[in-house]
Backbone and ligand atoms as CSV (ligand in chain L), in Angstrom:
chain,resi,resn,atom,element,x,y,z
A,1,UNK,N,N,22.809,11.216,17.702
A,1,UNK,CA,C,22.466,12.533,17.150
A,1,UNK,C,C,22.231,12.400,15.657
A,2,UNK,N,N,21.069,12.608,15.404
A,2,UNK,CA,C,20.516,12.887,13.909
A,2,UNK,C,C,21.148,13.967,12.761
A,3,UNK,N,N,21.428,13.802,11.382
A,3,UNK,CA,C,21.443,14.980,10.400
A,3,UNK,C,C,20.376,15.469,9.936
A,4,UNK,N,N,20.034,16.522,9.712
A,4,UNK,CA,C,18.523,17.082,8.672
A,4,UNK,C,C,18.808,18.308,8.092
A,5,UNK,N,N,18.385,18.173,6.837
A,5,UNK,CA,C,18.737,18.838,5.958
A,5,UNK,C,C,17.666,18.800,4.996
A,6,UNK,N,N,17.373,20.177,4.568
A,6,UNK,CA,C,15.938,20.311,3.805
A,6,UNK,C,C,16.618,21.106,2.543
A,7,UNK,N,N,16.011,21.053,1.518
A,7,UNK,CA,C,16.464,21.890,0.025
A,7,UNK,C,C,15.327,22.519,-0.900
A,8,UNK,N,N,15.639,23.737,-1.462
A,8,UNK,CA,C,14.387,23.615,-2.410
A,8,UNK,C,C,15.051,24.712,-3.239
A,9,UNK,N,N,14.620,24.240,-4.922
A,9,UNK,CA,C,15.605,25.170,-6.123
A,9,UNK,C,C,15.356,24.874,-7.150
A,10,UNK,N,N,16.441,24.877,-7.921
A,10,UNK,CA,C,16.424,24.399,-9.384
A,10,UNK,C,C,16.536,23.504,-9.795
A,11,UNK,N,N,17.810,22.688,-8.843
A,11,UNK,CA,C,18.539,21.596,-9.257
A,11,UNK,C,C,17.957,20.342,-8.319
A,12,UNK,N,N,18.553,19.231,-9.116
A,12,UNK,CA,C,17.735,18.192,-8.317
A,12,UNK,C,C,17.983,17.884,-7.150
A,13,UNK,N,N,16.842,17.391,-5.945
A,13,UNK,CA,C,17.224,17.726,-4.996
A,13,UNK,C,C,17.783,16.545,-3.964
A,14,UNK,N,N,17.662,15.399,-5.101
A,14,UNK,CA,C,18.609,13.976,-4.254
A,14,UNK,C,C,20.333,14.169,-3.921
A,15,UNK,N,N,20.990,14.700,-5.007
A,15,UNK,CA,C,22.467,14.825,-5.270
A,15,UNK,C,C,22.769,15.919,-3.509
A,16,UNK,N,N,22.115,16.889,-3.759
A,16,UNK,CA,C,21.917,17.752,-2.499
A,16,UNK,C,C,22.052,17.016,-1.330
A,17,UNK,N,N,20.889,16.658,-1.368
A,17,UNK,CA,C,20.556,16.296,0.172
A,17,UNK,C,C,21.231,14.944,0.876
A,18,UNK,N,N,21.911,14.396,-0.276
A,18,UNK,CA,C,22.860,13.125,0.066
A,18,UNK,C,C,24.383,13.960,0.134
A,19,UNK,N,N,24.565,15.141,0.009
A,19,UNK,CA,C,26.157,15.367,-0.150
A,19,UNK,C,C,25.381,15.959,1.354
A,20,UNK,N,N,24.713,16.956,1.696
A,20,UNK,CA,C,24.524,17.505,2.631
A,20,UNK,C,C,24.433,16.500,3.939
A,21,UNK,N,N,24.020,15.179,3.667
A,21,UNK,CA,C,24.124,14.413,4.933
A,21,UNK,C,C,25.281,13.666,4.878
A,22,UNK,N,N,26.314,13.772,3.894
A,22,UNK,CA,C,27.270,13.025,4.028
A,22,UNK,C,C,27.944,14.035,5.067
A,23,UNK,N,N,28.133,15.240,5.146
A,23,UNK,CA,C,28.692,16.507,5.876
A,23,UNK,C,C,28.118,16.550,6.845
A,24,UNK,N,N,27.349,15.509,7.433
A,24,UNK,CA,C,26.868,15.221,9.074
A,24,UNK,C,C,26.981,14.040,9.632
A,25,UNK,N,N,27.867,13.119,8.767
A,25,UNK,CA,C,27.610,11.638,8.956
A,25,UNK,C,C,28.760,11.839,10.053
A,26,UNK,N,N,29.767,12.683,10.358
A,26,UNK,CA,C,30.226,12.428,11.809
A,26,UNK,C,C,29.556,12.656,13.184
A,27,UNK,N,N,28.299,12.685,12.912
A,27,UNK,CA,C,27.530,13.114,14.301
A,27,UNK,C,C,26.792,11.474,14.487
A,28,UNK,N,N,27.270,11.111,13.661
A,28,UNK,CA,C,26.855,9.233,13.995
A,28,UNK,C,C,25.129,8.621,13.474
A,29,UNK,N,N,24.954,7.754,13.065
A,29,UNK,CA,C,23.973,7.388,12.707
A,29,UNK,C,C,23.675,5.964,12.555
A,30,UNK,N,N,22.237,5.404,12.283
A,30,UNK,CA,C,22.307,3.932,12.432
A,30,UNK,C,C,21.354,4.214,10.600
A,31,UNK,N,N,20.713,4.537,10.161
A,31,UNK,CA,C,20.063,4.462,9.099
A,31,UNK,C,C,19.278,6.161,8.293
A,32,UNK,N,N,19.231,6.175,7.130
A,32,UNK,CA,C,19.370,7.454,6.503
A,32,UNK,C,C,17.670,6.957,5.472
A,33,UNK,N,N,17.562,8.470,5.063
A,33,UNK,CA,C,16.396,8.113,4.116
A,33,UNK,C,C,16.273,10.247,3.071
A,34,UNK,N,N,15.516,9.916,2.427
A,34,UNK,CA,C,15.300,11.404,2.155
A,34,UNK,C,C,13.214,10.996,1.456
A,35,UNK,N,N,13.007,12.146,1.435
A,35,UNK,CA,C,11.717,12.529,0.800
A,35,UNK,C,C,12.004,13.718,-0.105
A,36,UNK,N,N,11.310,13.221,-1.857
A,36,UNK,CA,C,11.666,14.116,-2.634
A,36,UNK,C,C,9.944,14.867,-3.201
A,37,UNK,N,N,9.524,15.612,-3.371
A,37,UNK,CA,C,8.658,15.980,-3.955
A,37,UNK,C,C,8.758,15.959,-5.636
A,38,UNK,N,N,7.829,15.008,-5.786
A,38,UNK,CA,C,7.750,15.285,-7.421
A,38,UNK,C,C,6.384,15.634,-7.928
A,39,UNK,N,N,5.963,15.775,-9.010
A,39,UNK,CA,C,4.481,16.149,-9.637
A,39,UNK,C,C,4.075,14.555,-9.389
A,40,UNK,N,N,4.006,14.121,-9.259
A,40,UNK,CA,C,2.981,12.519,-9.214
A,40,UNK,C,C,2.341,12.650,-7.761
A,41,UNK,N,N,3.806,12.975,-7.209
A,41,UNK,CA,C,3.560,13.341,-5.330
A,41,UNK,C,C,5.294,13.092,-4.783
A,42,UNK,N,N,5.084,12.721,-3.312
A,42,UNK,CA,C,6.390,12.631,-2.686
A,42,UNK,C,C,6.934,11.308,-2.637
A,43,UNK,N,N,8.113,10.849,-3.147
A,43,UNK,CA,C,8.647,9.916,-3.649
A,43,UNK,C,C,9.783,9.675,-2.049
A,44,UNK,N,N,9.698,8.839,-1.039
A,44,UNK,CA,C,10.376,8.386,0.000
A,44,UNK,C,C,11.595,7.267,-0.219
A,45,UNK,N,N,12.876,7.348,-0.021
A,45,UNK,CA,C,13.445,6.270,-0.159
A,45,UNK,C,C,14.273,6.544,1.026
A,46,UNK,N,N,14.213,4.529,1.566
A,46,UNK,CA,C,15.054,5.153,3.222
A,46,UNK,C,C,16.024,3.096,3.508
A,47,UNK,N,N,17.195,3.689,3.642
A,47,UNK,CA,C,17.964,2.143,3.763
A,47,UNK,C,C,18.756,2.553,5.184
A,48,UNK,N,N,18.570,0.985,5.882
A,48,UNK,CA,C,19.276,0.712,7.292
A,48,UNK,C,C,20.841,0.985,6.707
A,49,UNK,N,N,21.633,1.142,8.056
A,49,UNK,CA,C,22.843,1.012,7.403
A,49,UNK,C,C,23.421,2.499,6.778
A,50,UNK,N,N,24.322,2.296,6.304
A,50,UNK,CA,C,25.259,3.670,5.669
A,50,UNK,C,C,24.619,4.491,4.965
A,51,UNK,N,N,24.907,5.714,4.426
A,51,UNK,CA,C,24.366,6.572,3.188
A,51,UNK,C,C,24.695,5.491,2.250
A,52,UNK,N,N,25.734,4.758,2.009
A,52,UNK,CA,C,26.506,4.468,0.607
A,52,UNK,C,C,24.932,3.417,0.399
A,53,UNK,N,N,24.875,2.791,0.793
A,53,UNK,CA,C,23.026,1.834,0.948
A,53,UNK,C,C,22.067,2.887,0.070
A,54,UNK,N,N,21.601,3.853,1.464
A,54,UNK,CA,C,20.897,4.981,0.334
A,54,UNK,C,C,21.382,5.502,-0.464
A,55,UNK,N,N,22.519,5.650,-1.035
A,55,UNK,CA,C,22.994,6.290,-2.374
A,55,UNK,C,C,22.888,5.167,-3.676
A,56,UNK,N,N,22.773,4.073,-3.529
A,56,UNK,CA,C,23.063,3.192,-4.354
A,56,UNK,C,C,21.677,3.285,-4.926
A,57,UNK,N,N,20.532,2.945,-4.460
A,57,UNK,CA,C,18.603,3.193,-4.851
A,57,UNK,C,C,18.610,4.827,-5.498
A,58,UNK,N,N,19.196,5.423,-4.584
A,58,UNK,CA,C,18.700,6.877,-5.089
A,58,UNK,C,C,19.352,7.257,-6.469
A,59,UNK,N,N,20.345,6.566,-7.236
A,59,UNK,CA,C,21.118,6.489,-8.353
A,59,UNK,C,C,19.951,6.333,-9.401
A,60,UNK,N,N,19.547,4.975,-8.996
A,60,UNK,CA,C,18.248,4.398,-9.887
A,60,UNK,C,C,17.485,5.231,-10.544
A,61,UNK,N,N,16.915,6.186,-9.304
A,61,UNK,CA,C,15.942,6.713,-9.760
A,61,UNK,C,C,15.645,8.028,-10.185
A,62,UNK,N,N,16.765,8.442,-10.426
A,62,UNK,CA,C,17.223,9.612,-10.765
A,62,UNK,C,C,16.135,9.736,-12.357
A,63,UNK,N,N,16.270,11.183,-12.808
A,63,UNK,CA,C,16.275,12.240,-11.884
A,63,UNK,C,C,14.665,13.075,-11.171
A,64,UNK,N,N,14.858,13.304,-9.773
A,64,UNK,CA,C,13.916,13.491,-8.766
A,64,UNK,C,C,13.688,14.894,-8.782
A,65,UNK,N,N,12.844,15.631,-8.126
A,65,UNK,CA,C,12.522,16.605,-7.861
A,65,UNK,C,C,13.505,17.606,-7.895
A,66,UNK,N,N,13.022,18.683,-7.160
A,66,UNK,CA,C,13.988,19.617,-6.906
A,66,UNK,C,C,14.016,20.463,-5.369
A,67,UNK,N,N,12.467,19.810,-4.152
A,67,UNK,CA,C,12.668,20.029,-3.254
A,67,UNK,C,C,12.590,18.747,-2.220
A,68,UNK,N,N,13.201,18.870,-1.053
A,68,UNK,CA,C,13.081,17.411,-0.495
A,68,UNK,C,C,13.955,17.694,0.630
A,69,UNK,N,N,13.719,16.871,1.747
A,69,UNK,CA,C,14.132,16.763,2.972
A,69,UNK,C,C,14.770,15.549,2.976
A,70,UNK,N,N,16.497,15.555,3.552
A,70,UNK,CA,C,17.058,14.122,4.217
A,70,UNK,C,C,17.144,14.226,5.700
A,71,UNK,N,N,17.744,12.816,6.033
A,71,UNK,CA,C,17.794,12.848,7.373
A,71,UNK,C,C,18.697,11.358,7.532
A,72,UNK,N,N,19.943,10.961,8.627
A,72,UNK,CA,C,20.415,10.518,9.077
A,72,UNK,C,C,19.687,10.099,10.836
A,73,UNK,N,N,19.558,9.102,11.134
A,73,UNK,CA,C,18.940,8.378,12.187
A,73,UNK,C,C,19.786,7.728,13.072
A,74,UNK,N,N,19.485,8.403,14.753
A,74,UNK,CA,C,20.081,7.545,15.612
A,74,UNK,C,C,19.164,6.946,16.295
A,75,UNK,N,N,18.491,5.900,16.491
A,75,UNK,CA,C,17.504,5.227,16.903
A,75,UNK,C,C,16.879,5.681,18.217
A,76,UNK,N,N,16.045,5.909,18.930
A,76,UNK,CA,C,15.470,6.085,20.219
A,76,UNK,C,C,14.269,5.156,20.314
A,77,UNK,N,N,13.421,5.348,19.277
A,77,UNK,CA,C,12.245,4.553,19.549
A,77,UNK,C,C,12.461,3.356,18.333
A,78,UNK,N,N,11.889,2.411,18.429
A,78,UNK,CA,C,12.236,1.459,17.762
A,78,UNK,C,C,13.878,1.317,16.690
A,79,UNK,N,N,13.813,-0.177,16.734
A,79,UNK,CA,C,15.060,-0.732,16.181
A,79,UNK,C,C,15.480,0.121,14.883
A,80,UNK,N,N,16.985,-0.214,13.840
A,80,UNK,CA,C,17.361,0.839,13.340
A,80,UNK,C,C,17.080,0.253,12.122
A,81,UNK,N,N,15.673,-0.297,11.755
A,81,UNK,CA,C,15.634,-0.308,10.734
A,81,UNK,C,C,15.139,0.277,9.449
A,82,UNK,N,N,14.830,-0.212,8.499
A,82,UNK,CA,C,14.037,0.704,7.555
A,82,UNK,C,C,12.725,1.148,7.187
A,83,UNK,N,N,12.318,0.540,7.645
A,83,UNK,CA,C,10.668,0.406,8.344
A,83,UNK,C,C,10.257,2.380,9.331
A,84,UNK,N,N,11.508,2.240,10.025
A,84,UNK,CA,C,11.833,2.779,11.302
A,84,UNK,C,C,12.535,4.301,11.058
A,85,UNK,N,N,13.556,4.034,9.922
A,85,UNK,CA,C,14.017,5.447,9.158
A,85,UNK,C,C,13.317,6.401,8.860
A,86,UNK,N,N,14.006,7.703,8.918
A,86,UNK,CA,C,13.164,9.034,8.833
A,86,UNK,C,C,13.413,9.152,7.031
A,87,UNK,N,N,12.282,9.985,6.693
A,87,UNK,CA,C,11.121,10.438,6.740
A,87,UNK,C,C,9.998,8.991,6.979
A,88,UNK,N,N,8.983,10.220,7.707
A,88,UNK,CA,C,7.689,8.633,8.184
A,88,UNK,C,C,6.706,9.703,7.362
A,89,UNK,N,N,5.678,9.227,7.277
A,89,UNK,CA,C,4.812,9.601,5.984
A,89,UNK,C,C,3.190,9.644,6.872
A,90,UNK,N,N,2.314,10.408,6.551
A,90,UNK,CA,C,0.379,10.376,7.025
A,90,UNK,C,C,-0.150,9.434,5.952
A,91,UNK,N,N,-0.980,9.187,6.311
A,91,UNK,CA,C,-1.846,8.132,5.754
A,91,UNK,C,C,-1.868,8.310,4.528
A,92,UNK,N,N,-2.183,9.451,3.642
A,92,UNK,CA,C,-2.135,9.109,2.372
A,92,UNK,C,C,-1.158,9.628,1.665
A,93,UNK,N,N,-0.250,9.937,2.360
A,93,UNK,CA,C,1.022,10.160,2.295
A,93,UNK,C,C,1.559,11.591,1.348
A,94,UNK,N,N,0.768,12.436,1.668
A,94,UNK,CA,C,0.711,13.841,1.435
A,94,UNK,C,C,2.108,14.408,2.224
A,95,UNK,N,N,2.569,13.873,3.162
A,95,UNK,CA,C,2.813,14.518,4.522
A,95,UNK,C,C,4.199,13.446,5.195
A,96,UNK,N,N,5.314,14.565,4.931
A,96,UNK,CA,C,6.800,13.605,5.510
A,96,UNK,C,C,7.282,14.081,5.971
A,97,UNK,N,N,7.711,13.204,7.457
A,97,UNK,CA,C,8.796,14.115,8.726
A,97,UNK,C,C,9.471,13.690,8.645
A,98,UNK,N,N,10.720,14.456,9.111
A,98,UNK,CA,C,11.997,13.915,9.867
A,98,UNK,C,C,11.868,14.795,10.974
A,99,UNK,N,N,12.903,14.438,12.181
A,99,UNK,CA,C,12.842,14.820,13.612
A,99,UNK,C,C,13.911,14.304,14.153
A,100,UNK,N,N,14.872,15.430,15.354
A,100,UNK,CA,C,15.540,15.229,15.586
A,100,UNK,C,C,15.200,14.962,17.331
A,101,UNK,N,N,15.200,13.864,17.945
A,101,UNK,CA,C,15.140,13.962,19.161
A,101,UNK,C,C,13.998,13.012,19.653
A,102,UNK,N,N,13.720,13.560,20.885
A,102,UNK,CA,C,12.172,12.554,21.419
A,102,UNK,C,C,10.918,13.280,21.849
A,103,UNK,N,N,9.798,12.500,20.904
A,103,UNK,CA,C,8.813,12.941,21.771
A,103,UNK,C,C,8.377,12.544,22.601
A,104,UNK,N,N,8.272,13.239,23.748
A,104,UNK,CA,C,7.856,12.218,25.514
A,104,UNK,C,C,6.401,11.814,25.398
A,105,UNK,N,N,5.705,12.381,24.699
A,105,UNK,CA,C,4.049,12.273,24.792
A,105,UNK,C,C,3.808,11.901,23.533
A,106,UNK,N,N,4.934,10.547,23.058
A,106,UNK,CA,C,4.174,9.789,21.695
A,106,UNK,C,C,3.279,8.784,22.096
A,107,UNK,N,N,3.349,7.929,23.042
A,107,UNK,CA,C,2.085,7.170,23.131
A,107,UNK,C,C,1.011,7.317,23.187
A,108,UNK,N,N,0.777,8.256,24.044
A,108,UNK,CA,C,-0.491,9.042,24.234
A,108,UNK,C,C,-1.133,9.893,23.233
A,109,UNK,N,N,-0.148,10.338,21.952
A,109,UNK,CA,C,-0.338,11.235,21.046
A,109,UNK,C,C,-0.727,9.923,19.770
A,110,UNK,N,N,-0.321,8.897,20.101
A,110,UNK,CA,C,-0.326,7.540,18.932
A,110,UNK,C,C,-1.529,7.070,19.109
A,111,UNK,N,N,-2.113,6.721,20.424
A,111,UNK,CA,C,-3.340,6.416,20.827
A,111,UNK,C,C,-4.791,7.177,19.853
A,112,UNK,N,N,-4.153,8.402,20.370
A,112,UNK,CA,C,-5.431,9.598,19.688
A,112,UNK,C,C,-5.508,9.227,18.595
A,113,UNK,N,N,-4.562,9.505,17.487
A,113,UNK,CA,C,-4.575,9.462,16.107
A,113,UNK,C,C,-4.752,7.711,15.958
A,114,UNK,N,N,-4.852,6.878,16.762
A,114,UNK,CA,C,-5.247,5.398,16.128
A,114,UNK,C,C,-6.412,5.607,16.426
A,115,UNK,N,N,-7.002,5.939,17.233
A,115,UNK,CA,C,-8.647,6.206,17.459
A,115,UNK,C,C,-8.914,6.840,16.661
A,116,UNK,N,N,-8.679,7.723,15.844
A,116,UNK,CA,C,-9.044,8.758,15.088
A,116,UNK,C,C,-8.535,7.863,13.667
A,117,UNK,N,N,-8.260,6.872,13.266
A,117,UNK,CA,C,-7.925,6.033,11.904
A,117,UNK,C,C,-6.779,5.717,11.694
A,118,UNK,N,N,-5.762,6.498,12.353
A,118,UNK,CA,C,-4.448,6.443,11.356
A,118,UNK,C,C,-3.672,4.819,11.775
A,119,UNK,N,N,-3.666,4.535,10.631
A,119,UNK,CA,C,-2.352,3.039,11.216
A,119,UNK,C,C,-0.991,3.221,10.958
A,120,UNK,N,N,-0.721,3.388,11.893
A,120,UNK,CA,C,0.860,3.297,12.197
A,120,UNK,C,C,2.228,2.493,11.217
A,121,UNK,N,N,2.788,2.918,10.433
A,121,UNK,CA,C,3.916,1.867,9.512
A,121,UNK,C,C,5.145,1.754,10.320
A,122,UNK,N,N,5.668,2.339,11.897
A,122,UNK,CA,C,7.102,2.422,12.343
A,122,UNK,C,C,6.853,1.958,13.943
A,123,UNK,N,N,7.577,1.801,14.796
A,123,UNK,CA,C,7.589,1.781,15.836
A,123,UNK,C,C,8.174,3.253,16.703
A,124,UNK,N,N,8.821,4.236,15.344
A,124,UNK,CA,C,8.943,5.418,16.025
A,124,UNK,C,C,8.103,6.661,16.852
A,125,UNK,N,N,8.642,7.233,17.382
A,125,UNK,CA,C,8.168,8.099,18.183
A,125,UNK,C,C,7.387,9.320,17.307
A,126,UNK,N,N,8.726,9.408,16.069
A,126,UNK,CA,C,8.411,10.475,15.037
A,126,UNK,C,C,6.706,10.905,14.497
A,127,UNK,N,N,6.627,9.455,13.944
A,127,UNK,CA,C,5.548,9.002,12.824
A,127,UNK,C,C,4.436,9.454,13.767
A,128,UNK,N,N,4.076,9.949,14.852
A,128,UNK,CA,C,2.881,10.692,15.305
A,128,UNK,C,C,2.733,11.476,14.914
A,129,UNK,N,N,3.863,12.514,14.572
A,129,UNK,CA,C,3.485,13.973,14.129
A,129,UNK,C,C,3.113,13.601,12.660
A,130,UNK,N,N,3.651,12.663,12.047
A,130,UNK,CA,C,3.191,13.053,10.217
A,130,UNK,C,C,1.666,12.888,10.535
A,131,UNK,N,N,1.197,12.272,11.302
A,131,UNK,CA,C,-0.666,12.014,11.154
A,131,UNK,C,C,-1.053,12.827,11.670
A,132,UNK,N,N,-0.362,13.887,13.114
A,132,UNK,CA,C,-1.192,15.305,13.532
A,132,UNK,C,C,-1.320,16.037,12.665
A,133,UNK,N,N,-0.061,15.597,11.880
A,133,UNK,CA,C,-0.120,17.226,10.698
A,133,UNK,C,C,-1.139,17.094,9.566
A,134,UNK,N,N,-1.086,15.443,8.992
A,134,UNK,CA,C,-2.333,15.145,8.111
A,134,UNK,C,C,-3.207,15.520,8.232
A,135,UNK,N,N,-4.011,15.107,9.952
A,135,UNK,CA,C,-5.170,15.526,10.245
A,135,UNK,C,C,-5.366,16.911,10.596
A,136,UNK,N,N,-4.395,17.313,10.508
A,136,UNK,CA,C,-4.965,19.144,10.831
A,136,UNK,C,C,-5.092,19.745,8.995
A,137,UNK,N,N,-4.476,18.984,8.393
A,137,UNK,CA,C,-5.029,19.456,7.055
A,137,UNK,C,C,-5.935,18.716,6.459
A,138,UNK,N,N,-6.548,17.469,6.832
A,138,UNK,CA,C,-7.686,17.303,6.383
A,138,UNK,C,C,-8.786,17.997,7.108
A,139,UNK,N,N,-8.906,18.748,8.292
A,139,UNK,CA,C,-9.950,19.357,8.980
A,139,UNK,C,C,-9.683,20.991,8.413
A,140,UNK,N,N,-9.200,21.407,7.348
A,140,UNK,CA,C,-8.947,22.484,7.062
A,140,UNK,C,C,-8.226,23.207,7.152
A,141,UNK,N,N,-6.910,23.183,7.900
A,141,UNK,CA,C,-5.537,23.893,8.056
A,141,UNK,C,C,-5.015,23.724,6.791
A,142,UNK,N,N,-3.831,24.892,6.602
A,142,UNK,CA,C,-2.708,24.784,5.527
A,142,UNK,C,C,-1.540,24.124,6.274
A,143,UNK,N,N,-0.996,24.053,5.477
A,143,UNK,CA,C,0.317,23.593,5.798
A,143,UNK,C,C,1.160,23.752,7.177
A,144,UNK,N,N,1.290,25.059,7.419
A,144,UNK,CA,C,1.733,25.740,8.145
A,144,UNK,C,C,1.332,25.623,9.874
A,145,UNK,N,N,-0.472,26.416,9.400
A,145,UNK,CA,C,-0.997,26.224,10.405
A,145,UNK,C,C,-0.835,24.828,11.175
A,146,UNK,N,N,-0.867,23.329,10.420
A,146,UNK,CA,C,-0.929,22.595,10.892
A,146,UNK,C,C,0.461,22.147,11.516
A,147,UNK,N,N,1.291,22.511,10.878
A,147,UNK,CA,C,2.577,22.228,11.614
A,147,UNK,C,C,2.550,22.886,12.610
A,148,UNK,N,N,2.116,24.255,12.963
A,148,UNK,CA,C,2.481,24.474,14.371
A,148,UNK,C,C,1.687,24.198,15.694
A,149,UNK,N,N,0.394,24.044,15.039
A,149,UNK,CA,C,-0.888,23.341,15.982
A,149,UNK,C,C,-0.042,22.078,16.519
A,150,UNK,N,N,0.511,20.852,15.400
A,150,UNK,CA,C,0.515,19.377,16.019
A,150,UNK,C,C,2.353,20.071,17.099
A,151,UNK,N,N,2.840,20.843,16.532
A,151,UNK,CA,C,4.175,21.108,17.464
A,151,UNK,C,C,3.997,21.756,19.208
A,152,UNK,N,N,2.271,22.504,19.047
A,152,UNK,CA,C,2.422,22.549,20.096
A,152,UNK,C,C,1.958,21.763,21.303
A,153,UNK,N,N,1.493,20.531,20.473
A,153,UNK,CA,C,1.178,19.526,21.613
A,153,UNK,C,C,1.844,18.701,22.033
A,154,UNK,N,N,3.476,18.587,21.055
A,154,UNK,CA,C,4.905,18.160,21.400
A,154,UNK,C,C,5.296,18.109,23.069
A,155,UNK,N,N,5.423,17.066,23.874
A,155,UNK,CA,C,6.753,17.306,24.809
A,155,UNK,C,C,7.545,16.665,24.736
A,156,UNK,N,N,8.754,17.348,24.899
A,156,UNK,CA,C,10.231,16.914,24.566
A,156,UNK,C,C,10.934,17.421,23.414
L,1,LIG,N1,N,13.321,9.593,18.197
L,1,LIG,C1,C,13.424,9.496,16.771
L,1,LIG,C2,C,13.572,8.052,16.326
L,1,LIG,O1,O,13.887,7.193,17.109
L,1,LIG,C3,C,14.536,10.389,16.207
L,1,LIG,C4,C,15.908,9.917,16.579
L,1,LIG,C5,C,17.001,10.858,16.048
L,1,LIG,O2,O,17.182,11.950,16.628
L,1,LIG,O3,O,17.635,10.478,15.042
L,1,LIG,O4,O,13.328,7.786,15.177
């Protein structure tokens, strides 16, 4: 069972979203990551292994944004590594998921979007949706719209 936890404010939003997944780390996990939004763009950092791993990088690079999504990982589709950790990112990396659970119709949904360009960086199940959602905003959707278009072709 996965943690996720999203933030958005004043304050920066690494300190957050690492205390907020420490307050889920009893629901078990194999590897953690967060996505921060900054003005350059979205800044991803994701380590196998404990938060204390991801807390040690995210120190570095302080100080980050002020909105941003974490997430704690229990593996389903590929191994628990970092490659493999949530957030997974769209091609030009506009665009970062986390997800709790499985999608039953990722192969078939991975297929499309490799025919359609996107190359794959994970062996997860996840990383399909960051490229539905890309591509529904490069064909003209907002944000929104596109999140719920690629959710409803979700099973599982
Ligand atoms: N199925 C996804 C994966 O393997 C999410 C697992 C989870 O719920 O943490 O990355």
């Amino acid at each position: 069972m996965c943690g996720i936890i999203g933030v958005t404010g004043k304050e920066p939003a690494s300190r957050i979203l690492l205390d907020g997944l420490k307050s889920l780390e009893y629901r078990g996990y194999d590897s953690a990551g967060i996505a921060v939004q900054k003005d350059e763009g979205l800044v991803v950092l994701r380590r196998a292994g404990k938060l204390v791993e991801l807390e040690s990088v995210v120190g570095e690079l302080e100080p980050f944004g002020s909105t941003g999504i974490g997430h704690t990982r229990w593996a389903t589709h590929g191994s628990p590594t970092e490659s493999n950790a949530h957030p997974h990112l769209n091609g030009n990396d506009r665009v970062a998921v986390i997800h709790n659970g499985i999608i039953e119709n990722h192969e078939e949904l991975r297929r499309e979007m490799e025919a359609a360009g996107c190359a794959f960086r994970s062996q997860t199940d996840t990383e399909v949706l960051a490229h539905m959602i890309g591509k529904g905003i490069e064909a003209g959707a907002d944000l929104a719209e596109s999140v719920r278009a690629a959710a409803r072709r979700l099973d599982g």
